[in-house]
DOSE-850462 format. One record per residue: residue number from 1; residue in one letter; x, y, z of N, C-alpha, C in turn. Coordinates in steps of 0.02 Angstrom, whole numbers, m for minus. Layout:
# residues N
(r NUM, "a", (X, Y, Z), (X, Y, Z), (X, Y, Z))
...
//
This chain:
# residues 262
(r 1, "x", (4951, 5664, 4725), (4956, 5595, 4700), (5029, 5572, 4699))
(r 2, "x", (5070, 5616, 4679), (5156, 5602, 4704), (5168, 5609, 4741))
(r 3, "x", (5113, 5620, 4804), (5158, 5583, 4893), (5152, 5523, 4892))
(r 4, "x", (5082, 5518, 4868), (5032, 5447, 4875), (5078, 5374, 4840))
(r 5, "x", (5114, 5438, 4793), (5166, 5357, 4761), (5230, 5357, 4786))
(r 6, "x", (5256, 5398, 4814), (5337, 5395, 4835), (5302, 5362, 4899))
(r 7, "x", (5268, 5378, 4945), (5237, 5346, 5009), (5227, 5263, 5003))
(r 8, "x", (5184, 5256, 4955), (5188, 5165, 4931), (5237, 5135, 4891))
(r 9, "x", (5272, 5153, 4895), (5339, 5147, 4856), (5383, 5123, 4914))
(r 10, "x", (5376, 5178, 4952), (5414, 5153, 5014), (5379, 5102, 5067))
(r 11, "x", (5315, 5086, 5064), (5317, 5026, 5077), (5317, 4969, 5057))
(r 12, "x", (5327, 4979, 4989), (5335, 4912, 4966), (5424, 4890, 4953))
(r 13, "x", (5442, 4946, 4973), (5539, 4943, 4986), (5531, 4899, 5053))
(r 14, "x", (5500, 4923, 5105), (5525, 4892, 5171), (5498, 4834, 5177))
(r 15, "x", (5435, 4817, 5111), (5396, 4736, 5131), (5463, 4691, 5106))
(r 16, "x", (5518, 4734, 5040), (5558, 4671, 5008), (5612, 4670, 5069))
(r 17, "x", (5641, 4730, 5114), (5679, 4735, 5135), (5693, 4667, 5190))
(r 18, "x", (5592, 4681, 5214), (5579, 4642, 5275), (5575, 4548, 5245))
(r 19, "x", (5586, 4543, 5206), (5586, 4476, 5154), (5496, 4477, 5162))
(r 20, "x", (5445, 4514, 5171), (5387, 4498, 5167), (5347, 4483, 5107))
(r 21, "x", (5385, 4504, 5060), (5344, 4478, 4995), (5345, 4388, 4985))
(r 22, "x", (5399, 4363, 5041), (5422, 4314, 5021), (5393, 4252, 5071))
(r 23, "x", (5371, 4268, 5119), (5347, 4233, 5164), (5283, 4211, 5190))
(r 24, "x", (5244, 4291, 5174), (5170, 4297, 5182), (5162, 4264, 5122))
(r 25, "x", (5148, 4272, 5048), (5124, 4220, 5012), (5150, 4156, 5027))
(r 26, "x", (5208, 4132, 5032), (5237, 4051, 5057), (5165, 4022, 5122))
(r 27, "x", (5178, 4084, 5157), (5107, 4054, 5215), (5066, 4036, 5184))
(r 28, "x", (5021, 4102, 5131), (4960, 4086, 5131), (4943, 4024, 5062))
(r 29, "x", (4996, 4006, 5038), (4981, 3942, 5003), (4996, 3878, 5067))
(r 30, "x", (5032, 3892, 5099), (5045, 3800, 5128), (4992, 3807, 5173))
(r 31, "x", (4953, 3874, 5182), (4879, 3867, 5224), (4819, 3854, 5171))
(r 32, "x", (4843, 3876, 5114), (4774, 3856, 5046), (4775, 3775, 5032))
(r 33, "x", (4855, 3742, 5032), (4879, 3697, 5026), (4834, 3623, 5086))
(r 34, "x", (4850, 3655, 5131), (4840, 3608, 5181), (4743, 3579, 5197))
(r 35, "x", (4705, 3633, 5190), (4640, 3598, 5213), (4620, 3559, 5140))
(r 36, "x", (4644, 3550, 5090), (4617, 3495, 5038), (4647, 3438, 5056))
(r 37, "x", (4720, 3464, 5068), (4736, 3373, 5068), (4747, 3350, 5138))
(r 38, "x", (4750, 3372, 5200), (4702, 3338, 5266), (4640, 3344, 5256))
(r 39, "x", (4583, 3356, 5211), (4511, 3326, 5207), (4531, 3285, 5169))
(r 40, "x", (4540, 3266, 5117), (4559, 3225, 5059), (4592, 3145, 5102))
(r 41, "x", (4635, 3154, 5133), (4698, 3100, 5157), (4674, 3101, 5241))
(r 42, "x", (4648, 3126, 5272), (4618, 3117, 5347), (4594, 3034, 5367))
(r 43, "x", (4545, 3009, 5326), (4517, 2961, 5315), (4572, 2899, 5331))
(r 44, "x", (4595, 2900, 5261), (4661, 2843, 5264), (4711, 2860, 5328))
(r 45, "x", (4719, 2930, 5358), (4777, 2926, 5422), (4743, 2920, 5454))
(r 46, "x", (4671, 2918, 5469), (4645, 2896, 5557), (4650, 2811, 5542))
(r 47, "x", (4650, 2781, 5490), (4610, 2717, 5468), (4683, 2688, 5502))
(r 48, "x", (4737, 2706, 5463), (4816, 2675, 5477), (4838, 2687, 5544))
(r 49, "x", (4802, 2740, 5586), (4834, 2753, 5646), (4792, 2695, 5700))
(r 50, "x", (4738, 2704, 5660), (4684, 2668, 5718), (4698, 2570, 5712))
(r 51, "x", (4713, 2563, 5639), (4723, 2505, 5652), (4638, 2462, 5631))
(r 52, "x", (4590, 2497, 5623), (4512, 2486, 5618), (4501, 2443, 5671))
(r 53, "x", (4522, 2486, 5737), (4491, 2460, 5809), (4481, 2525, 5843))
(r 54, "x", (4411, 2532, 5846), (4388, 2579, 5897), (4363, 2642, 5850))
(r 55, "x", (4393, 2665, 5802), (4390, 2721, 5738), (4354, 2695, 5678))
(r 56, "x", (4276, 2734, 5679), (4241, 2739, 5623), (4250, 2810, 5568))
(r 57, "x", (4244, 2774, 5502), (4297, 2811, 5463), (4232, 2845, 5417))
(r 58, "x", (4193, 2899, 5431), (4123, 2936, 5387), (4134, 2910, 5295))
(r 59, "x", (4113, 2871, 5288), (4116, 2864, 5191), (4112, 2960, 5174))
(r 60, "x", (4059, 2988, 5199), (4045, 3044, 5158), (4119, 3088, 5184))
(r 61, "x", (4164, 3097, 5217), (4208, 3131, 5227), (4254, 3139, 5153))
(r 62, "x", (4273, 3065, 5115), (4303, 3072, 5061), (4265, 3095, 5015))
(r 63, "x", (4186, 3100, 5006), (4153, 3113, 4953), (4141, 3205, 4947))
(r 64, "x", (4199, 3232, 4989), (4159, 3298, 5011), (4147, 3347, 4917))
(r 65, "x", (4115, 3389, 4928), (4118, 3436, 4868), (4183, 3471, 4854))
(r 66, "x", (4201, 3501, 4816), (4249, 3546, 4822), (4230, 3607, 4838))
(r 67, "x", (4177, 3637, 4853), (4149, 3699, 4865), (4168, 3710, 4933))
(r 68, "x", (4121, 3620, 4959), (4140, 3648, 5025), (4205, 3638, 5078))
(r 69, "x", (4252, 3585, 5045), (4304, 3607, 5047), (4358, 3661, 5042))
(r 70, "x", (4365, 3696, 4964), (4389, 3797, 4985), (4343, 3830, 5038))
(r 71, "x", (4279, 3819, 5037), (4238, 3835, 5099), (4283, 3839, 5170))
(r 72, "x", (4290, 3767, 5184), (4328, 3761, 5222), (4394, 3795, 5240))
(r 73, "x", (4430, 3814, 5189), (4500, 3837, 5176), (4504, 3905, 5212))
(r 74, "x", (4449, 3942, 5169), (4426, 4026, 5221), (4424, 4010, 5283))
(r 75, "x", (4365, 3963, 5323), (4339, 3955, 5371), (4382, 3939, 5427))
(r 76, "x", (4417, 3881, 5399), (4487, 3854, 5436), (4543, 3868, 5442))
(r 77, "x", (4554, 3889, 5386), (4646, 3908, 5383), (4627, 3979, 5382))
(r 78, "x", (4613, 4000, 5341), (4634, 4098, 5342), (4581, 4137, 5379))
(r 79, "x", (4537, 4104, 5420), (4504, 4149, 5459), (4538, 4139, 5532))
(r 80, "x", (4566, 4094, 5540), (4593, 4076, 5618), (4674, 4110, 5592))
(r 81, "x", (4720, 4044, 5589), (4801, 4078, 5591), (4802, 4124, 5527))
(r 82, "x", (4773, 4121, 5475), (4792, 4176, 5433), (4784, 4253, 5455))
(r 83, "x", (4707, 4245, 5505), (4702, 4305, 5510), (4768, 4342, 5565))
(r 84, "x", (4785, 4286, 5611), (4837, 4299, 5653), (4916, 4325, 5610))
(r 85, "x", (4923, 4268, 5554), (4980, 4313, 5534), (4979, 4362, 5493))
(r 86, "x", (4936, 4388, 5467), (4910, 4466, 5426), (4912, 4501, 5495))
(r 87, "x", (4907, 4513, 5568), (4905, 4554, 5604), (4981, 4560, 5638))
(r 88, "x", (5012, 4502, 5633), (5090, 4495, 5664), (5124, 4532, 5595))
(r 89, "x", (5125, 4521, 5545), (5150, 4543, 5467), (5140, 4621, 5483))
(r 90, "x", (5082, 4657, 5521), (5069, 4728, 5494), (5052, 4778, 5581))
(r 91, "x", (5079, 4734, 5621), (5066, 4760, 5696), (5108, 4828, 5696))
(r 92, "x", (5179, 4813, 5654), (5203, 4895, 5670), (5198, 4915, 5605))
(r 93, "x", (5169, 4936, 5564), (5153, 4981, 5499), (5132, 5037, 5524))
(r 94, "x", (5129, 5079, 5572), (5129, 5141, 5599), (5170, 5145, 5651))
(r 95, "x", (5171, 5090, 5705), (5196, 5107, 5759), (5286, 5097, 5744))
(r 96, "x", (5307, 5056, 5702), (5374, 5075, 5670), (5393, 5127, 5660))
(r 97, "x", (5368, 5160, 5634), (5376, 5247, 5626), (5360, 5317, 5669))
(r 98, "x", (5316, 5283, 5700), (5310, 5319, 5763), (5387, 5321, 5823))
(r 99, "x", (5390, 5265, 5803), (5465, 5233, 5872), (5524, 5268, 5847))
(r 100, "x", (5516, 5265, 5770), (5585, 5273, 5759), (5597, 5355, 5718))
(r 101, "x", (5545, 5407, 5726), (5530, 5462, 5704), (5524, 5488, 5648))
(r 102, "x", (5499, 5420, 5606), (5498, 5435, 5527), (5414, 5469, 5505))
(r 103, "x", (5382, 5443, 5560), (5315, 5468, 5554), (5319, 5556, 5556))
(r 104, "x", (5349, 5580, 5628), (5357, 5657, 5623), (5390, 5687, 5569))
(r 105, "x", (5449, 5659, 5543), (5487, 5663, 5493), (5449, 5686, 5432))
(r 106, "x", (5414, 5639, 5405), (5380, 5637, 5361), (5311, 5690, 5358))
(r 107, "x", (5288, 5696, 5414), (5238, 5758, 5414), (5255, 5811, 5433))
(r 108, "x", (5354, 5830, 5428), (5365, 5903, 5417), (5365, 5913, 5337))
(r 109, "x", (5349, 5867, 5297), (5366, 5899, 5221), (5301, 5908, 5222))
(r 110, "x", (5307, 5925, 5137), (5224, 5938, 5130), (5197, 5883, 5089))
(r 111, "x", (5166, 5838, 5145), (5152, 5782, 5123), (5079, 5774, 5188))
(r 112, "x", (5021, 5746, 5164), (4945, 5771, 5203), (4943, 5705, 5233))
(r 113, "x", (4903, 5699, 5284), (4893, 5644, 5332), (4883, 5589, 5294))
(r 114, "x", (4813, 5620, 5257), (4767, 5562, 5214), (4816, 5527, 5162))
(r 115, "x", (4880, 5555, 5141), (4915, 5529, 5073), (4955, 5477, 5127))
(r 116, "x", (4983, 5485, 5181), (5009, 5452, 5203), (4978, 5373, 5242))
(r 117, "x", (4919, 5385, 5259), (4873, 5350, 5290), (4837, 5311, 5232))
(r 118, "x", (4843, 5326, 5157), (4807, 5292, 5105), (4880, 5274, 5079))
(r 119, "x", (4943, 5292, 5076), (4986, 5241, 5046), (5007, 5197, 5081))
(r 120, "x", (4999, 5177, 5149), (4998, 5141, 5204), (4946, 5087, 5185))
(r 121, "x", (4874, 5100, 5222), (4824, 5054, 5177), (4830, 5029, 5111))
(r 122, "x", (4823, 5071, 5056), (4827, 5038, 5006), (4883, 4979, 4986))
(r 123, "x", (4960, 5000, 4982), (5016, 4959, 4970), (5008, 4891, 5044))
(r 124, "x", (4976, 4899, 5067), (4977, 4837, 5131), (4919, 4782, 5117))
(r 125, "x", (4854, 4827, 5078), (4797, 4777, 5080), (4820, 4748, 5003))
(r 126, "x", (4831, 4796, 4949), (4846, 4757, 4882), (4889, 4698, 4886))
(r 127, "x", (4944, 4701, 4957), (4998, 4640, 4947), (4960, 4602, 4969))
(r 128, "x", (4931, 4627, 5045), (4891, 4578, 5090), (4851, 4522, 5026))
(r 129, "x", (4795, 4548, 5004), (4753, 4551, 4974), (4771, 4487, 4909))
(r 130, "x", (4841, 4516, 4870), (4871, 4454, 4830), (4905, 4389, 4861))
(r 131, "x", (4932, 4404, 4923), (4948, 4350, 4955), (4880, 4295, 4983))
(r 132, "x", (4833, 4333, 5001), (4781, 4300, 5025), (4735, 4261, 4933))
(r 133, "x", (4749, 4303, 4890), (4712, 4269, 4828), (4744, 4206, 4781))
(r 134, "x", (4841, 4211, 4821), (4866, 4159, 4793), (4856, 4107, 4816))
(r 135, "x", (4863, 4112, 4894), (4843, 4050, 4928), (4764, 4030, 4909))
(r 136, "x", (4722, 4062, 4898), (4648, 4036, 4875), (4643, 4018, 4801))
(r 137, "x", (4685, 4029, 4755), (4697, 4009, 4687), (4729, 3925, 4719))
(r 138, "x", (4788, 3930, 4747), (4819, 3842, 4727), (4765, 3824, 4774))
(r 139, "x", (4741, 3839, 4845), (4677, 3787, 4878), (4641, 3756, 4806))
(r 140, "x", (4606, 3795, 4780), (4540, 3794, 4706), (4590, 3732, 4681))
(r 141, "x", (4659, 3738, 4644), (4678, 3707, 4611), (4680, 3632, 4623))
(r 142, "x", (4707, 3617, 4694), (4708, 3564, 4766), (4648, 3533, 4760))
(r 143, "x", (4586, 3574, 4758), (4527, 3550, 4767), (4508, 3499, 4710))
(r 144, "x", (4499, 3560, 4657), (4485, 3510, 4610), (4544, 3464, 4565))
(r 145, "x", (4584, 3445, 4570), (4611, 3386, 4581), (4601, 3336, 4628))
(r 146, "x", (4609, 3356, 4705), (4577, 3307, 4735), (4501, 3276, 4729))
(r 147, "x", (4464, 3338, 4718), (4388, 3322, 4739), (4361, 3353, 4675))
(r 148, "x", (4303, 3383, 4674), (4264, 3410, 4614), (4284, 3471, 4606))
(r 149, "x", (4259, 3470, 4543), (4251, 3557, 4515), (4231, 3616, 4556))
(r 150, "x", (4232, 3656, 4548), (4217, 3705, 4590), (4165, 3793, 4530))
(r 151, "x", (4126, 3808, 4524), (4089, 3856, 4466), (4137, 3935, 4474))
(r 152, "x", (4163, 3934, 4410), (4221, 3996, 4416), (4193, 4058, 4429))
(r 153, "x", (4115, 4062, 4435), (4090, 4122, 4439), (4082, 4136, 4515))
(r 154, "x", (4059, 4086, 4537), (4057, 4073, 4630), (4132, 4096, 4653))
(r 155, "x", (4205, 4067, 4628), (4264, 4078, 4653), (4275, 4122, 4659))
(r 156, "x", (4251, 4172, 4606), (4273, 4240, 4590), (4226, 4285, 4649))
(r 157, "x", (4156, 4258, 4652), (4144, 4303, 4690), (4146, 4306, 4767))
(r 158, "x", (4144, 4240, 4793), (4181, 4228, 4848), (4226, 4252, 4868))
(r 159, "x", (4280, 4258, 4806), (4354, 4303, 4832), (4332, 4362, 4852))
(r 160, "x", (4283, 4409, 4812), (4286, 4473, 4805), (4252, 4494, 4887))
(r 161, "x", (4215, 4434, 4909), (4172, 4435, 4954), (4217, 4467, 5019))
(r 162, "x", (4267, 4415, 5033), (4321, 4380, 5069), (4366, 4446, 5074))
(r 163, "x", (4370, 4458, 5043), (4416, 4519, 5013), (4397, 4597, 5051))
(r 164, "x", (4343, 4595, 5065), (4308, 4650, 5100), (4330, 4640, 5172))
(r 165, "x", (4329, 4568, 5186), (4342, 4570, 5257), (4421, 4588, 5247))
(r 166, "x", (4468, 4553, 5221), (4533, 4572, 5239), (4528, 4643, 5222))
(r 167, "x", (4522, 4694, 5185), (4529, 4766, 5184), (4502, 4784, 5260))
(r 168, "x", (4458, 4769, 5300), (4438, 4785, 5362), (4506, 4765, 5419))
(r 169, "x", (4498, 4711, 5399), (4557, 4688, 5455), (4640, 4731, 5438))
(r 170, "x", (4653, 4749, 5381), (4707, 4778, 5364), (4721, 4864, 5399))
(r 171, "x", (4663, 4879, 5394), (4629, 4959, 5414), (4634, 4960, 5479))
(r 172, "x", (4594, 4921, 5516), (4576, 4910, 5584), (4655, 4902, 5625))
(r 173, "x", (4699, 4863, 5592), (4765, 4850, 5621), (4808, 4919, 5607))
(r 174, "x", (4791, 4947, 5561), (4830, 5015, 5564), (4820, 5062, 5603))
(r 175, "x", (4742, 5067, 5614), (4723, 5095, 5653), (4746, 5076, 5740))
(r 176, "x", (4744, 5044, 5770), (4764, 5003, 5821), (4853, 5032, 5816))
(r 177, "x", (4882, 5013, 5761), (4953, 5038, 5758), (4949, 5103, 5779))
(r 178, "x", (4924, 5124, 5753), (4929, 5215, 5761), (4926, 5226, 5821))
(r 179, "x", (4879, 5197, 5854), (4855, 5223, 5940), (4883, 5189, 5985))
(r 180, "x", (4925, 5117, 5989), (4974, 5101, 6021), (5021, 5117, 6008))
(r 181, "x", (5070, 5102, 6086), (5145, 5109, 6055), (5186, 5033, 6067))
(r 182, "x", (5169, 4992, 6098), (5196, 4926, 6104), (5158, 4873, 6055))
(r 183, "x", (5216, 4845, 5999), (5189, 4799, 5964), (5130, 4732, 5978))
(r 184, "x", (5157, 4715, 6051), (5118, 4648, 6070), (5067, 4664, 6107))
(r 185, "x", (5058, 4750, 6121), (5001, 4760, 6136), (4942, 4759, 6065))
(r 186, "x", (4974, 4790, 5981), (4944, 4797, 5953), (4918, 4743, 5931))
(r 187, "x", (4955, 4676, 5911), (4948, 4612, 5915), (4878, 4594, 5961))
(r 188, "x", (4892, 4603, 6026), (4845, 4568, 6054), (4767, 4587, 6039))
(r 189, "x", (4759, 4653, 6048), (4702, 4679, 6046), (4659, 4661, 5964))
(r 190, "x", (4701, 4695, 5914), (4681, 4668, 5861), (4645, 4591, 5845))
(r 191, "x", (4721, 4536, 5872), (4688, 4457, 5853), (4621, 4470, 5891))
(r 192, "x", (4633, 4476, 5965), (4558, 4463, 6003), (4505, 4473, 5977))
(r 193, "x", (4499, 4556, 5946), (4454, 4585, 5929), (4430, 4558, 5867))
(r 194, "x", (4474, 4546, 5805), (4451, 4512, 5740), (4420, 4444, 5755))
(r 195, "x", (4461, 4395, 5797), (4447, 4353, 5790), (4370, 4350, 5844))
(r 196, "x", (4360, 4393, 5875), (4279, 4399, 5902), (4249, 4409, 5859))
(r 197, "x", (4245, 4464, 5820), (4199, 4476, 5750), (4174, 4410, 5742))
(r 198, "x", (4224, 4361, 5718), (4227, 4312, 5653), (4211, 4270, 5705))
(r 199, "x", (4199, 4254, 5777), (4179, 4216, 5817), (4084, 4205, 5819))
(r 200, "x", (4064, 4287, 5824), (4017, 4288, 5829), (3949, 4283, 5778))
(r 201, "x", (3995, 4272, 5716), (3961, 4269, 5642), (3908, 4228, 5642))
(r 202, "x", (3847, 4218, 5644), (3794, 4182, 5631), (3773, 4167, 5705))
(r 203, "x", (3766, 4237, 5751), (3736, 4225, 5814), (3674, 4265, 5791))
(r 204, "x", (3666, 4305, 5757), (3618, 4345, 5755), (3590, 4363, 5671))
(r 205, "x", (3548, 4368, 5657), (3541, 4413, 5587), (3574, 4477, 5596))
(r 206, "x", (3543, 4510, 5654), (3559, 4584, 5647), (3616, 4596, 5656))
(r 207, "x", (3642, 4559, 5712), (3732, 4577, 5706), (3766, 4559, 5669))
(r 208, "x", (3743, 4513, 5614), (3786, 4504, 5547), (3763, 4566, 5509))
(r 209, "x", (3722, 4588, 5499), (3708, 4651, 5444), (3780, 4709, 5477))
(r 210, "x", (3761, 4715, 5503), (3805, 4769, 5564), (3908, 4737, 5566))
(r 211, "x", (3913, 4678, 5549), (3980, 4644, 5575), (4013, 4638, 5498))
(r 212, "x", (4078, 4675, 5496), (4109, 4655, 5447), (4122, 4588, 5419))
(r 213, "x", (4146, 4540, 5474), (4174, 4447, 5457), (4120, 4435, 5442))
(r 214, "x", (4052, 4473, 5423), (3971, 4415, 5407), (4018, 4405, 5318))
(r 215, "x", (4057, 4458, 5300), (4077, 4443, 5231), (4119, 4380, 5220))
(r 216, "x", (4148, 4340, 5275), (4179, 4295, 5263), (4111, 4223, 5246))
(r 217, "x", (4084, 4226, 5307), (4024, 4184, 5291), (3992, 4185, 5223))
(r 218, "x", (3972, 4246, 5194), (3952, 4254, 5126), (3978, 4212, 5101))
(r 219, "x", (4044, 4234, 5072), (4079, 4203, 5030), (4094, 4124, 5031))
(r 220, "x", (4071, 4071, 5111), (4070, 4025, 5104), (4015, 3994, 5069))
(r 221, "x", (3961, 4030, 5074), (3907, 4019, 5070), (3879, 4016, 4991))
(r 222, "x", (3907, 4035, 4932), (3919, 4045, 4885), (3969, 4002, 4873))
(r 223, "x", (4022, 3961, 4910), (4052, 3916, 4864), (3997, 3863, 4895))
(r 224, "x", (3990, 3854, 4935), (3956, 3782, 4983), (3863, 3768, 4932))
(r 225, "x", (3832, 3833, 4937), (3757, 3841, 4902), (3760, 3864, 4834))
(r 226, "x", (3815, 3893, 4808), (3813, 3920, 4741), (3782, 3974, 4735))
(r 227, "x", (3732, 4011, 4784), (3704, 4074, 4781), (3718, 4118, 4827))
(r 228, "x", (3704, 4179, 4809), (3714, 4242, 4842), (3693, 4266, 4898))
(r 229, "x", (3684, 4244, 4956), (3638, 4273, 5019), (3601, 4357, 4999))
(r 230, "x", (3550, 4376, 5005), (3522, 4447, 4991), (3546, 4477, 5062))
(r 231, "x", (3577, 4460, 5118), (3598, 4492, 5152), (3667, 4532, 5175))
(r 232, "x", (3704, 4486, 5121), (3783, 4487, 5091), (3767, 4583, 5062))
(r 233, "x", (3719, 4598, 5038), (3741, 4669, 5030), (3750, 4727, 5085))
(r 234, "x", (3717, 4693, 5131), (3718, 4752, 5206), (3778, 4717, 5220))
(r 235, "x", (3787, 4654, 5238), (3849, 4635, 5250), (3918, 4688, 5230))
(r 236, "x", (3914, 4690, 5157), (3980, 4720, 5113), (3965, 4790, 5137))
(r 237, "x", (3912, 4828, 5131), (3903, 4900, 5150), (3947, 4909, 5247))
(r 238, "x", (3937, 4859, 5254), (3953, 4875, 5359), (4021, 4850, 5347))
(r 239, "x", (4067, 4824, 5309), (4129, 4806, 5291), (4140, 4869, 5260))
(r 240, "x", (4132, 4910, 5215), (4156, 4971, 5194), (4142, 5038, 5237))
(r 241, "x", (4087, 5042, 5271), (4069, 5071, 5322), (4141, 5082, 5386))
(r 242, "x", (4135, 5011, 5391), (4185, 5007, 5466), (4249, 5038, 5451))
(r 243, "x", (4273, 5012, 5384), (4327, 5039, 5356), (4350, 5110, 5365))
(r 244, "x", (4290, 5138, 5344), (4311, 5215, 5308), (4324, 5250, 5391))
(r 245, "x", (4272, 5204, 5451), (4258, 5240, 5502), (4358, 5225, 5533))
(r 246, "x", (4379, 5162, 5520), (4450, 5166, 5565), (4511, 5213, 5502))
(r 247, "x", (4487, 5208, 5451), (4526, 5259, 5432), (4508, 5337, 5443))
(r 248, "x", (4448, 5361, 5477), (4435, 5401, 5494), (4478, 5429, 5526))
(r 249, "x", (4485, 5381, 5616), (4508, 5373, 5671), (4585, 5391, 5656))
(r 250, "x", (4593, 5328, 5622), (4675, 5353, 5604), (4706, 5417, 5580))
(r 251, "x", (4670, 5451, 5539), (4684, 5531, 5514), (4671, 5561, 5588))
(r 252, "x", (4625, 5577, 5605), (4609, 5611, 5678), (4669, 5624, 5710))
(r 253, "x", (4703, 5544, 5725), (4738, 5541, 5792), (4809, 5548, 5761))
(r 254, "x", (4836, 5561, 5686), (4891, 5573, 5684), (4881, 5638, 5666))
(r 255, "x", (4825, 5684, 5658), (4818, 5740, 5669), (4837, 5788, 5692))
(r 256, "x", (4796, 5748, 5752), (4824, 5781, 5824), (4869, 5767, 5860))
(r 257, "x", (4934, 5737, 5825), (4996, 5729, 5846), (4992, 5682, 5908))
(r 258, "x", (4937, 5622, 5922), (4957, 5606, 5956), (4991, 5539, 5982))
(r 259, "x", (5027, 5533, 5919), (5086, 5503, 5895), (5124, 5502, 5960))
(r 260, "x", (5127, 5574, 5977), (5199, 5597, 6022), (5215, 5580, 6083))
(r 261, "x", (5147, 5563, 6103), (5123, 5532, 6163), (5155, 5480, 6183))
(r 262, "x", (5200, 5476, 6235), (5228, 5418, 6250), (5197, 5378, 6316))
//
């Protein structure tokens, strides 16, 4: 347990070093920030741009809920560029250390794969994780000021929903780190791949039971309906599932040293 904390210790040295404590939340509010008040103010800028020639302006656009507005916020802002900058933020969290030989370094002491591979995950998804809950706290706040209330029991669980997917996507990118060695390769593969998940969400029943991002849908679905989908629990089970399977992967392959591999 005292690798596990000198290990997250040290990443949360290189998130202040990297000014990341300071930027990733700044994002993920002016992205929580932004889909209330372009739904909110959209209306009046098409109305002023258009001049009311040619542009019909939906009455129900200003009347939206606030549900389904933060709805929106997941859907729009932090499932598209959010998810992109949580993968640019954490593309080298292994492969940094791989490059620069702190990874070998570190597994001549006596310090175990798993402590190193869980203070990695953990100190990355807890920041991830608060950065992503601040920006969904001021959205809520945005909302209901602009628009209606929103039921604090739905917010809460929505987050928790939401929250499953980013621990996947946090895992999955480490994993990916580990087994590349060029950053914009890890970048690429990752966005593609997440953002397919979260592409393909509501093509199928069965491939949502089976697809981690079905947890993002949940959680809209619960601010937008106020209730719980009964399928949201296979959902969360194949989100913890997938997880455990790329942190699997990741122990394996720094295992077997094949880190070294150039």
């Amino acid at each position: 347990m005292n690798n596990f904390a000198v290990l997250a210790k040290k990443e949360f040295v290189q998130m202040v070093r990297e000014f990341k404590v300071i930027w990733l939340p700044l994002v993920f509010i002016f992205l929580g920030i932004t889909q209330p008040v372009v739904s909110y103010y959209l209306p009046s800028i098409l109305e002023a741009l258009g001049g009311g020639q040619g542009i019909t302006i939906d009455p129900s656009m200003a009347a939206q809920k606030g549900g389904e507005v933060l709805a929106s916020t997941l859907g729009s802002q932090f499932d598209q560029l959010g998810i992109m900058i949580i993968i640019v933020s954490m593309m080298g969290v292994v492969q940094s250390d791989k490059a620069n030989g702190m990874l070998a370094f570190i597994l001549t002491r006596p310090v175990t794969v798993g402590s190193y591979i869980s203070g990695k995950i953990i100190s990355n998804y807890l920041f991830v994780a608060c950065s992503v809950a601040l920006g969904y706290l001021v959205s809520y706040l945005y909302v209901v000021f602009l628009f209606t209330s929103v039921d604090f029991g739905d917010l809460i669980v929505a987050l928790l929903f939401y929250l499953l997917w980013i621990l996947f996507i946090v895992s999955f990118t480490t994993m990916i780190s580990t087994i590349f060695n060029s950053q914009g390769i890890i970048a690429l593969i990752s966005i593609v791949f997440l953002l397919g998940c979260r592409i393909i969400v509501g093509l199928s029943p069965v491939i949502d039971n089976v697809n981690p991002a079905s947890m993002s849908k949940h959680a809209m679905e619960v601010l937008i309906l106020g209730t719980v989908n009964s399928q949201a629990v296979w959902g969360a089970l194949a989100a913890l599932a997938w997880t455990a399977v790329t942190i699997l992967i990741t122990n394996i392959w720094i295992s077997k040293k094949k880190f070294n591999n150039e």
